[in-house]
MIVOBA-290643 format. One line per field, with one value per residue (C-alpha): residue in three letters; x, y, z. Coordinates in steps of 0.02 Angstrom, whole numbers, always signed. Layout:
! MIVOBA-290643
type: ALA	... .
u: X	... .
v: Y	... .
w: Z	... .
***
This chain:
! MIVOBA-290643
type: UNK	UNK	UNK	UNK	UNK	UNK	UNK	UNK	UNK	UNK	UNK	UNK	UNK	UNK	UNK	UNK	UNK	UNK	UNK	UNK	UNK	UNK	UNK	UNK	UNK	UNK	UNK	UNK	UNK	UNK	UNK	UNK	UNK	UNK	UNK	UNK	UNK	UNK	UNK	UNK	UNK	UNK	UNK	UNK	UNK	UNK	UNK	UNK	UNK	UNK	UNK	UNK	UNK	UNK	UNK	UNK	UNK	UNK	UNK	UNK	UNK	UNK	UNK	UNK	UNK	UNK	UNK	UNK	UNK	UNK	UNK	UNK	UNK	UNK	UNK	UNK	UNK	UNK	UNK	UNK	UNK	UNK	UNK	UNK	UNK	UNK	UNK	UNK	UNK	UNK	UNK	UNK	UNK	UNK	UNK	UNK	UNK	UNK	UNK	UNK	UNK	UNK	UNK	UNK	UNK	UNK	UNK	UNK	UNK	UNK	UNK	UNK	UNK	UNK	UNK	UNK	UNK	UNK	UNK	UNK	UNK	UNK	UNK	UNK	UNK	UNK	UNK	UNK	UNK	UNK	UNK	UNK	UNK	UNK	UNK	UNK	UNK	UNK	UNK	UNK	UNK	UNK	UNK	UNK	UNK	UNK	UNK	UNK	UNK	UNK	UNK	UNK	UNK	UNK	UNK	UNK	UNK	UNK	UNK	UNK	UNK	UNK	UNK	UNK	UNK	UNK	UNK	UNK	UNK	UNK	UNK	UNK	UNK	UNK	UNK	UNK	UNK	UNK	UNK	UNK	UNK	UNK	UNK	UNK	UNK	UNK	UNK	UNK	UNK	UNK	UNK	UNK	UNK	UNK	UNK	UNK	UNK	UNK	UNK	UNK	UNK	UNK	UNK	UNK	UNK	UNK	UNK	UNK	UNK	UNK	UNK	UNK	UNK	UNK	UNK	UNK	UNK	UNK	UNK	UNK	UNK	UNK	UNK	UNK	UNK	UNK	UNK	UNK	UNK	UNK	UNK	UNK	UNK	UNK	UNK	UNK	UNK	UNK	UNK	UNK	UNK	UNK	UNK	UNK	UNK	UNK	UNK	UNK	UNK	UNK	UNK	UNK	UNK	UNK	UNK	UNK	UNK	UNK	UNK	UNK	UNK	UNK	UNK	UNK	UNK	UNK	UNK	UNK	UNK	UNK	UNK	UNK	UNK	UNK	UNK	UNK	UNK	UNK	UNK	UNK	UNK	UNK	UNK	UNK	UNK	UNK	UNK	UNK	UNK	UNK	UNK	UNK	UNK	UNK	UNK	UNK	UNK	UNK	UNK	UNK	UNK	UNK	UNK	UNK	UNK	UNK	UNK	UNK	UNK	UNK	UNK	UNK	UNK	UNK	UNK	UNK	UNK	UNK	UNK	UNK	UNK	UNK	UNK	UNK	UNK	UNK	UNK	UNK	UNK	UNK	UNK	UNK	UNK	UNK	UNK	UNK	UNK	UNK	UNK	UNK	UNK	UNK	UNK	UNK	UNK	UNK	UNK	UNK	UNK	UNK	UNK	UNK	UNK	UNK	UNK	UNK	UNK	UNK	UNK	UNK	UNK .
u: +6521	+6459	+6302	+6148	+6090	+5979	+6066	+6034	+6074	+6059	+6044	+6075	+6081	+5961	+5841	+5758	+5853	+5804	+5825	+5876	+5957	+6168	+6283	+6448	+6583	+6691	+6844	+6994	+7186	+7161	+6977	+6847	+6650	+6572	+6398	+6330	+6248	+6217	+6258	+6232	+6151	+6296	+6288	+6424	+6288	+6179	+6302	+6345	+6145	+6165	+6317	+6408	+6550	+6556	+6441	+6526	+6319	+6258	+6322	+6314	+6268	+6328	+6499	+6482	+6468	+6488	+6461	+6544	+6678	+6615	+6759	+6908	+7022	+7212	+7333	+7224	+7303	+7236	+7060	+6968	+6777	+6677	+6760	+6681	+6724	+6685	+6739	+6837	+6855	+7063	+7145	+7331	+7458	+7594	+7724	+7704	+7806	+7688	+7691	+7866	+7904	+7793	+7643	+7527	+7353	+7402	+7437	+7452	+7404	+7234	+7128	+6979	+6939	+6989	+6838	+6667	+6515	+6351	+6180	+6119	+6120	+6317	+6308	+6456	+6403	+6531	+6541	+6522	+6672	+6727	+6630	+6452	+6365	+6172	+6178	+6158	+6338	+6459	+6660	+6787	+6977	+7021	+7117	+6965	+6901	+6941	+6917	+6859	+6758	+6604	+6516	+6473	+6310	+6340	+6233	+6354	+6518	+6482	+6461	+6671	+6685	+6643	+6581	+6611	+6791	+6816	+6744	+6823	+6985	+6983	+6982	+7116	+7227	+7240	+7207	+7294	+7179	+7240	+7203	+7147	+7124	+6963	+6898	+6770	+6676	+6594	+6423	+6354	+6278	+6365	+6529	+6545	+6447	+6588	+6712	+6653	+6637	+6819	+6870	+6764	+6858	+7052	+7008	+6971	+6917	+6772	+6694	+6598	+6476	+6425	+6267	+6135	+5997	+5951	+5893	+6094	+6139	+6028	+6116	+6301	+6274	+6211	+6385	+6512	+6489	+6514	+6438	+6331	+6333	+6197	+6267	+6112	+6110	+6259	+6450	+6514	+6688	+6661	+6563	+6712	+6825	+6716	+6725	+6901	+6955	+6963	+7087	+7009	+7010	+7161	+7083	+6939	+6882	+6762	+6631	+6522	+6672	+6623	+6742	+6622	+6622	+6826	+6851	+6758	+6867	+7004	+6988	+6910	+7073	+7194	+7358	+7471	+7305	+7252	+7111	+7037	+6940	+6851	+6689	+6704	+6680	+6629	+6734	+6672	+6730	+6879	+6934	+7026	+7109	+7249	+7402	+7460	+7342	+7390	+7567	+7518	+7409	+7556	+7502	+7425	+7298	+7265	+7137	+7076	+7069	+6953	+7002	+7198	+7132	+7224	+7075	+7185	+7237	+7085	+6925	+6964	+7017	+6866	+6745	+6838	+6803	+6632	+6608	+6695	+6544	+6650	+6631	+6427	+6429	+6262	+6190	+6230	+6095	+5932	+5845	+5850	+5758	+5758	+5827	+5696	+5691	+5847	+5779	+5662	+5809	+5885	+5729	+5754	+5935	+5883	+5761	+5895	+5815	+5931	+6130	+6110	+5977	+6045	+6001	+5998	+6000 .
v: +2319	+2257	+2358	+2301	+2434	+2404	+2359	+2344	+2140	+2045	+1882	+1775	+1786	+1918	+1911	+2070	+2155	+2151	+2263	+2161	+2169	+2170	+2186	+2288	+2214	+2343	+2422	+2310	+2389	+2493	+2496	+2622	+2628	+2750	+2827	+2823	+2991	+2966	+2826	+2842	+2688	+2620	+2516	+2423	+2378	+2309	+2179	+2145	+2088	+2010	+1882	+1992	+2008	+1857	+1718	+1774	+1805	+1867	+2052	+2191	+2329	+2521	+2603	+2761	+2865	+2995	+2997	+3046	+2927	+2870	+2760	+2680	+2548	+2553	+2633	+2741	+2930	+2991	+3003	+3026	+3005	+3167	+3189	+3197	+3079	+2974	+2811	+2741	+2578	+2583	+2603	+2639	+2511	+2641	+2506	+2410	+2438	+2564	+2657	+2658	+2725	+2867	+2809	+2775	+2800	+2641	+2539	+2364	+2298	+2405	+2335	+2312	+2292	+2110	+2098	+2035	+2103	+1986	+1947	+1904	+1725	+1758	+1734	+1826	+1965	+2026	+2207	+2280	+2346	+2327	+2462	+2387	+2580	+2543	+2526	+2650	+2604	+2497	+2447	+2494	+2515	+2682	+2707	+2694	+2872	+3011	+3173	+3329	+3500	+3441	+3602	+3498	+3410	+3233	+3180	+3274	+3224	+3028	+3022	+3062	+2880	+2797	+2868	+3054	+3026	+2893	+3012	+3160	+3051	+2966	+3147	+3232	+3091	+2983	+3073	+3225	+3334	+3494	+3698	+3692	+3498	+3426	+3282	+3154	+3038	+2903	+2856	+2985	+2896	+2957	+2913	+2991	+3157	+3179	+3151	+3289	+3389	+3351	+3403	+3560	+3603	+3558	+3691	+3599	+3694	+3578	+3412	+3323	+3203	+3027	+2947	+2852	+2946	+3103	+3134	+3090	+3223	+3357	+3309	+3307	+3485	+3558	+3458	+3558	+3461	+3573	+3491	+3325	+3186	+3033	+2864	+2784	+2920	+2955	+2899	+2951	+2903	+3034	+3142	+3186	+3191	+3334	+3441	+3420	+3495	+3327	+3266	+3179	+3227	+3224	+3131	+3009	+2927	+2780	+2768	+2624	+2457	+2362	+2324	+2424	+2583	+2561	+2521	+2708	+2774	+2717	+2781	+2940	+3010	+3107	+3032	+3006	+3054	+2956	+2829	+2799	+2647	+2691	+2610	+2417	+2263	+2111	+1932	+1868	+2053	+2031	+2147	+2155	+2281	+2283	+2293	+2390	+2525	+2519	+2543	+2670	+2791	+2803	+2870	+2790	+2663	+2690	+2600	+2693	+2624	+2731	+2889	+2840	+2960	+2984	+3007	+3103	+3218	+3219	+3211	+3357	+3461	+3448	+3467	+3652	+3678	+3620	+3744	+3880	+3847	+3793	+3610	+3565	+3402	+3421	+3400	+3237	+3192	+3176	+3105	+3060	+2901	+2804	+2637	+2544	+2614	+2559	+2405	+2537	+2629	+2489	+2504	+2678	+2644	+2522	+2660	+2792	+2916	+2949	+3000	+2943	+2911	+2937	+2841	+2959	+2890 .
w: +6955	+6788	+6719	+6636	+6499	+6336	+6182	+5991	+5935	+5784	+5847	+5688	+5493	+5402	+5569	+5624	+5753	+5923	+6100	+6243	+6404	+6386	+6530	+6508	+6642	+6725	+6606	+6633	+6595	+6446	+6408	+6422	+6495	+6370	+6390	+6220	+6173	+5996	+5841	+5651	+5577	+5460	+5296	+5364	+5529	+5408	+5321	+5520	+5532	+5350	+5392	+5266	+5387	+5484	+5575	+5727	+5791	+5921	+5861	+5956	+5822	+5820	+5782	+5728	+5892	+6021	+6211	+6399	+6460	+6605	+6662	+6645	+6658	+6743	+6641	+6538	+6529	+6349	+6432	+6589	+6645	+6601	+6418	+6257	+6143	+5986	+5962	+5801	+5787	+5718	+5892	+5871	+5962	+5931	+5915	+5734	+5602	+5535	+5689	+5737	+5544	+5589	+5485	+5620	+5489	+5427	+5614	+5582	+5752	+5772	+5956	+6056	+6210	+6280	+6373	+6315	+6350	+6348	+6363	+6525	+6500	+6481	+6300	+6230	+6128	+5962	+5950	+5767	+5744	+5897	+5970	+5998	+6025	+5971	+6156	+6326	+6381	+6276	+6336	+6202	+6221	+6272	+6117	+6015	+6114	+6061	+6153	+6039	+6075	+6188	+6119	+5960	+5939	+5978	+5839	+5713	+5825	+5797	+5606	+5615	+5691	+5522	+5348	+5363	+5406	+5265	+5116	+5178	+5230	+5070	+4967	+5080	+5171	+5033	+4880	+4913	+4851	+4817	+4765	+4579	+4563	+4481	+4581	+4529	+4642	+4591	+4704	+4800	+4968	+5136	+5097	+4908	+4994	+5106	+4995	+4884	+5089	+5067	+4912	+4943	+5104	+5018	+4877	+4740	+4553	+4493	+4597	+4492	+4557	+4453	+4524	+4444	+4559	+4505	+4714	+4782	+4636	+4709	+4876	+4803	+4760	+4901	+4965	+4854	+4692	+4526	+4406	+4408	+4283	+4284	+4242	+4187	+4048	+4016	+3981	+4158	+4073	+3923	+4034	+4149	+4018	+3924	+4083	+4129	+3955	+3874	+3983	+4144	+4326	+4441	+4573	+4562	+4720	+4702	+4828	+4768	+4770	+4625	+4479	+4349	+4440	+4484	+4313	+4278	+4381	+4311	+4150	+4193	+4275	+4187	+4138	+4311	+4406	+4556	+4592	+4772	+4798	+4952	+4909	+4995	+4868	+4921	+4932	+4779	+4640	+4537	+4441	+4258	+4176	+4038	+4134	+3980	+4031	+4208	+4139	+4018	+4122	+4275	+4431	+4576	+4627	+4801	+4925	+5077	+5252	+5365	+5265	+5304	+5469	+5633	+5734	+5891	+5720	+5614	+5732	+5836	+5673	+5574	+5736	+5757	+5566	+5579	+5755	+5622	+5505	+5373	+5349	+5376	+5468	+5523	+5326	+5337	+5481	+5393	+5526	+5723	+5782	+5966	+5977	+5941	+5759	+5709	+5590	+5501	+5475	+5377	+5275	+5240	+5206	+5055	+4973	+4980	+5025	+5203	+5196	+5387	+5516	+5702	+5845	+6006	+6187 .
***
C-alpha cells in the first residue's frame, strides 16, 4: 500500500521550502522503495527551488543519498530489501548505443521511476533529479540503487550520489589523470575539492588549487592540493604556468562553469593537455575563443557528465578505499542538520563557509 512519510518541497519559484506530508505509491516493475538514511544538501537542489532547472513545481528536493531498500518492484534482481545503497540519478538502460558499444558512463537513455509520487491532495510531485530523497522514503528506479559496503557511514556513502563522484570522476574518468601529472582545478567548492581528492588518489606530482577565497584554499589543501594560487590577486593563468616549469599543467578541470574561468583553463594547460569543464554554466554563457588557439594548443576539450562514473563500478570502489583510510570522504561533511534545516542550509551554502551540510533521517 502507498505510504505517507514527511518530505522536503519547494512549492514554487524562489519560495522558502516547506515539510509536508508526500505519499510514495507501491514500486511498480523496476522501481525501488528506499528508506532514506541520509542526503547532502546540493547546489544543484537549490537552482531546483530557484526555477533554474525547470517550472516543472511542486519539486520534490534531495538527490544525493544513501538508505536500506526497503522494497521492490517485479523484475528487480540487482537489489533486494535490506541492502545498502545510494542512489544516482544516471540509471543505465543497458541497451543504447552507448551501452551496447560498451560505454555505458555515457548511457543515452538514463530513467526514473514511471511512477509519481504526490502530495496528499494528489498533486504530482517532480523528483529532483529523479530521486526526490529530502524525504523519509522516496520511489526511484532500481537502477538508480546501488548496493556498496553497509559498514560505511551513510552520511559519507550519499555524497558519492552527486558532487563527490563528479570531482573525483571528472579528475580520473574523464581526465585521465595519471602518476607524475600536474593538475589544476579551477574553484574549490565540493566539486573542485574532490577533484583535487581525485587527483590525489590517481598519483598526481603537484595539484594546484585556484580560488578566489583564501578559506576554500585552506580547505583544498587539507584535500591534496600542492600549492594554492588566489585569483583575485593573482594571474591564475601565469600563476600555473610558473609552477609547472613554464609550461602549464597536463590536466585542468574547471569546477566553477563560466566562460572566464574555462577560458583560464584553457590557457593554463600545457600544449596537447586536457581541459574538464565540470563546473555547470547556465543557458544564457557563450563562450569565444580563437579557433586558431584551439587548433594550436591540440589536445582535448572534454565536458564531464556525473564524473563519466559507472556507479555499479565506481561507488562500491571508492567506499572500500575510503573503509582503507585512503580516500577521506568524511572531510567533506561539515555539518549534519534534521530536515527541517534544510532552507538554512541554503543560507549557509551562499556564505561558503560549508563543502556540504547533510540532512539525516
Amino acid at each position: 500500500m502507498a505510504q505517507e512519510v514527511r518530505g522536503v518541497i519547494a512549492p514554487g519559484k524562489d519560495e522558502p521550502v516547506r515539510v509536508e506530508t508526500i505519499v510514495v505509491p507501491d514500486p511498480g516493475p523496476g522501481e525501488a522503495v528506499v528508506q532514506i538514511q541520509a542526503c547532502g544538501v546540493c547546489h544543484t537542489d537549490l537552482h531546483y527551488k530557484q526555477g533554474g532547472i525547470n517550472d516543472d513545481f511542486p519539486f520534490l528536493l534531495g538527490h544525493e543519498a544513501s538508505g536500506v531498500v526497503e522494497s521492490v518492484g517485479e523484475g528487480v534482481t540487482d537489489v533486494a530489501p535490506g541492502d545498502f545503497v545510494i542512489l544516482n540519478w544516471r540509471a543505465v538502460c543497458g541497451n543504447c548505443r552507448a551501452c551496447l558499444r560498451g560505454r555505458p558512463w555515457y548511457c543515452f537513455n538514463t530513467h526514473n521511476a514511471k511512477q509519481k509520487m504526490t502530495l496528499t491532495d494528489g498533486t504530482e510531485l517532480s523528483p529532483a533529479l529523479g530521486i526526490g530523497a529530502f524525504a523519509d522514503k522516496t520511489l526511484v528506479a532500481a537502477g538508480q540503487c546501488t548496493k556498496v559496503d553497509p559498514s560505511v557511514a551513510p552520511q559519507v556513502a550519499g555524497l558519492l550520489g552527486c558532487g563527490v563522484m563528479a570531482g573525483i570522476g571528472a579528475a580520473i574518468n574523464t581526465g585521465n589523470v595519471g602518476r607524475g601529472d600536474t593538475v589544476a582545478v579551477i574553484g574549490c567548492g565540493g566539486v573542485g575539492d574532490a577533484a583535487i581528492a581525485g587527483s590525489n588518489l590517481a598519483g598526481a606530482a603537484r595539484i594546484i588549487a585556484v580560488d578566489i577565497d583564501d578559506r576554500k584554499l585552506e580547505t583544498a589543501r587539507t584535500m591534496g592540493a600542492t600549492h594554492t594560487v588566489n585569483s583575485k590577486d593573482t594571474d591564475p593563468i601565469e600563476a600555473i604556468r610558473e609552477l609547472t616549469g613554464g609550461f602549464g599543467a597536463d590536466v585542468v578541470i574547471e569546477a566553477v562553469g563560466r566562460p572566464e574561468t574555462y577560458k583560464q583553463a584553457f590557457y593554463a594547460r600545457d600544449l596537447a593537455g586536457t581541459v574538464v569543464l565540470v563546473g555547470v554554466p547556465t543557458p544564457e554563457m557563450k563562450l569565444e575563443l580563437p579557433l586558431l588557439d584551439v587548433f594550436g594548443h591540440g589536445g582535448s576539450l572534454k565536458s564531464s557528465w556525473y564524473g563519466d562514473c559507472l556507479p555499479s563500478r565506481d561507488f562500491p570502489m571508492l567506499i572500500d578505499l575510503h573503509l582503507q583510510g585512503r580516500l577521506d570522504l568524511g572531510a567533506f561533511v561539515t555539518e549534519t542538520i534534521e530536515l527541517t534545516d534544510v532552507e538554512k542550509a541554503f543560507e549557509r551554502m551562499h556564505q561558503g563557509d560549508v563543502l556540504r551540510s547533510v540532512v539525516m533521517l
